[in-house]
C-alpha positions in Angstrom: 19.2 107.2 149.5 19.2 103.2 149.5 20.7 101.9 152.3 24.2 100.3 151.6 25.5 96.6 152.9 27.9 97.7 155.6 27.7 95.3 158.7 27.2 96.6 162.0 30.7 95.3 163.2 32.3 97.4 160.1 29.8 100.3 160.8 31.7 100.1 164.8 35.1 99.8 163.0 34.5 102.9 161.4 33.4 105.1 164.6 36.2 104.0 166.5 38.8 103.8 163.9 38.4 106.8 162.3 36.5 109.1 164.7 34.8 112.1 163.5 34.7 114.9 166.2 38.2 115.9 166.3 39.0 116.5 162.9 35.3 118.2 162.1 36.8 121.6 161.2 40.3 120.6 160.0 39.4 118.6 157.1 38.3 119.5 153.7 37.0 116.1 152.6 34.2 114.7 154.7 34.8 111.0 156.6 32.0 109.7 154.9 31.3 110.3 151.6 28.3 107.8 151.1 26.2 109.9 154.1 27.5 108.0 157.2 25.4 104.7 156.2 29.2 102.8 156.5 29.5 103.8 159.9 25.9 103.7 161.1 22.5 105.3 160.5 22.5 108.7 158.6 21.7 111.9 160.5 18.8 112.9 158.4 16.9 109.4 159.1 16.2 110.6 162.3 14.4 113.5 161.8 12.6 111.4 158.7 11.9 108.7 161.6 10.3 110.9 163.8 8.1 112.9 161.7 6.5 109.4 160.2 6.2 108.5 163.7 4.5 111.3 164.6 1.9 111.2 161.6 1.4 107.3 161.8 -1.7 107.4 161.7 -1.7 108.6 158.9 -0.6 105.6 157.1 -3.8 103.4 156.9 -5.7 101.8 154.3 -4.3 101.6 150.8 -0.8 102.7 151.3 2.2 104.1 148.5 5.6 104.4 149.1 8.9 104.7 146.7 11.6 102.6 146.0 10.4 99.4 149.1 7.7 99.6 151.4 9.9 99.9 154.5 8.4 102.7 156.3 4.8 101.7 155.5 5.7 98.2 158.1 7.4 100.0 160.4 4.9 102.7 161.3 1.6 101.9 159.5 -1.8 101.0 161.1 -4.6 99.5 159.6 -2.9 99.0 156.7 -4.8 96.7 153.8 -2.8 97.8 151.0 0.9 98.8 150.0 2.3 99.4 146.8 5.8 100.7 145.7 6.2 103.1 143.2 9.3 103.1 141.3 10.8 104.8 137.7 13.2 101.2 138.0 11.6 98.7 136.3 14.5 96.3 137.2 13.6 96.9 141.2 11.7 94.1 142.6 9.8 95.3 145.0 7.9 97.5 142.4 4.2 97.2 142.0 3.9 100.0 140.1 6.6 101.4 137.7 6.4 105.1 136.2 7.7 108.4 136.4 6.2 110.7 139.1 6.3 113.8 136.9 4.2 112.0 134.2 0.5 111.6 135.7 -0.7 109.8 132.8 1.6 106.8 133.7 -0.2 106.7 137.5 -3.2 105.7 138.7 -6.6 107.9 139.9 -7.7 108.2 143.8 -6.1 104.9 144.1 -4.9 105.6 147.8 -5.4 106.9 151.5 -1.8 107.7 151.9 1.0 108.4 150.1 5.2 108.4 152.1 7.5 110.3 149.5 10.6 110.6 151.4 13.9 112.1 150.3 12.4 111.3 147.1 11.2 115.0 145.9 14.2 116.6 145.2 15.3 114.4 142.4 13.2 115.1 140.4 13.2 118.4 138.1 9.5 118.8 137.3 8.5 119.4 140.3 4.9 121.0 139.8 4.6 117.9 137.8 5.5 115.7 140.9 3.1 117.8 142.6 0.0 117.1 140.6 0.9 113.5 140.4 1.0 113.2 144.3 -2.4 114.9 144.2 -3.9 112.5 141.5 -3.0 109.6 143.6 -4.5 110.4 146.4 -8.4 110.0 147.3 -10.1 112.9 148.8 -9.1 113.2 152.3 -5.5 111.7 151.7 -2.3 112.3 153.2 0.8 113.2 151.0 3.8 112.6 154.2 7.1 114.1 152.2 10.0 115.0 153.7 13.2 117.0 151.5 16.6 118.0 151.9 17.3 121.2 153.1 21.5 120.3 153.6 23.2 117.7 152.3 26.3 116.4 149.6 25.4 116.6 146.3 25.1 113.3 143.9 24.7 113.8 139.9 21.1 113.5 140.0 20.2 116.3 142.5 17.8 119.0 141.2 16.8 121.3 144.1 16.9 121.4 148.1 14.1 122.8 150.2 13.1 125.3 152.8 9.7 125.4 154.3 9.0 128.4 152.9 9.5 126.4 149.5 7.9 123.2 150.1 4.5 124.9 151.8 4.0 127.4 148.3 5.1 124.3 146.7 2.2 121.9 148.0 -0.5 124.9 148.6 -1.8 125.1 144.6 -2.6 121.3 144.9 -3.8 120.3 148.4 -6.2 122.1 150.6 -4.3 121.8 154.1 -0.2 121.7 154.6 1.7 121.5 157.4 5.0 121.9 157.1 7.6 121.3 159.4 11.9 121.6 159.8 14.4 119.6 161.8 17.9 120.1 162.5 20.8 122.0 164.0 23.4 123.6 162.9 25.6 121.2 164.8 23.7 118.4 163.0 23.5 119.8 159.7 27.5 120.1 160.3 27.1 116.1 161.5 25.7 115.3 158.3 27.5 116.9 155.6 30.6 115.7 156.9 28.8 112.0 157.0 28.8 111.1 160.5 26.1 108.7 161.8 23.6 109.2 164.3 25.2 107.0 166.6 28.0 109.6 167.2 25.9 112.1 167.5 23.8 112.4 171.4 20.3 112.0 170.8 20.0 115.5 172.9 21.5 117.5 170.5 19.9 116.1 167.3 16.3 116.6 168.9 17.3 120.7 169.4 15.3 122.3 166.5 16.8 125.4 164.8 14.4 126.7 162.1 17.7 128.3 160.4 19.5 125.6 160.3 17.6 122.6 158.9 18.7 119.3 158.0 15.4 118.3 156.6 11.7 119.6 155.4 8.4 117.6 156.0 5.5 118.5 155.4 1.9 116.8 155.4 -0.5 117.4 152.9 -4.2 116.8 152.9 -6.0 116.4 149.4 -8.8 118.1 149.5 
């Protein structure tokens, strides 16, 4: 999901004017259909913020991320390298331009760390993917991905996640994976009907319910 070019003072607008906890369960059309980014942060960035904060160290050295290097600033240390990795040749901030699923468009052991976030699901080769994520990485690397496990649907969805899924999925290619879920049901609720994570207390997103996810992360060391 790219974030879209909503101001904060329209992002406000929207809370107030049109606010989402009273008419949760009488509506049939959510109140955001672009994931809550016009009224504020989505839901599931949360959960992708704090499992990248809590594997920052992780993101060191030669550094790949998808679509802008965003996360890479934000939480990276000892970073000499980033590159973007894009299918878009038309998006600027690409360094490198292929399609994940295709290793023989990607480089070899080119990098300590790899973020793929919210990126996985899109596309339907996934073993492919897989491999690919592997090649990149040097021995010792660190695939961080994180996954859907709720959320609207847009035309180019393949497949959603539970960590069941994503931990077989990872296991033929690296040699550790952790794998972890975050979320509510009163969150995953928050999110398909595209509230933001402003209108949502903090308290209640942090509850975990392994039933219920919003997301799956997991971290993956090549081996």
């Amino acid at each position: 999901m790219t974030a879209l070019p909503w101001s904060e003072s329209h992002q406000r607008r929207q809370r107030v004017l049109r606010p989402a906890w009273p008419v949760v369960l009488r509506r049939t059309r959510p109140v955001s259909d672009v994931w809550g980014f016009d009224r504020g942060t989505p839901v599931d960035r949360h959960y992708i913020d704090s499992f990248l904060d809590t594997h920052r160290r992780d993101i060191r050295g030669r550094v790949l991320e998808v679509k802008d290097s965003a996360y890479t600033e934000r939480y990276g240390r000892e970073v000499v390298d980033r590159q973007v990795l894009d299918i878009d040749a038309t998006n600027p901030s690409a360094t490198i331009v292929a399609d994940l699923s295709d290793a023989t468009q990607l480089p070899t052991a080119a990098f300590d760390c790899f973020i793929l976030t919210q990126t996985l699901h899109l596309i339907y080769d996934l073993q492919g993917a897989v491999r690919s994520c592997g090649q990149l990485l040097r021995p010792g690397g660190v695939l961080l991905v994180t996954g859907p496990a709720v959320s609207r649907v847009r035309k180019d969805d393949c497949w959603r996640f539970t960590p069941h899924s994503l931990g077989r999925l990872l296991e033929g290619t690296f040699a550790r994976v952790s794998v972890s879920s975050y979320g509510n049901v009163l969150a995953a609720k928050a999110f398909l009907d595209g509230m933001a994570q402003e209108e949502v207390p903090r308290r209640l997103l942090d509850k975990r319910d392994e039933r219920y996810p919003v997301i799956v992360a997991a971290r993956a060391v090549k081996g």
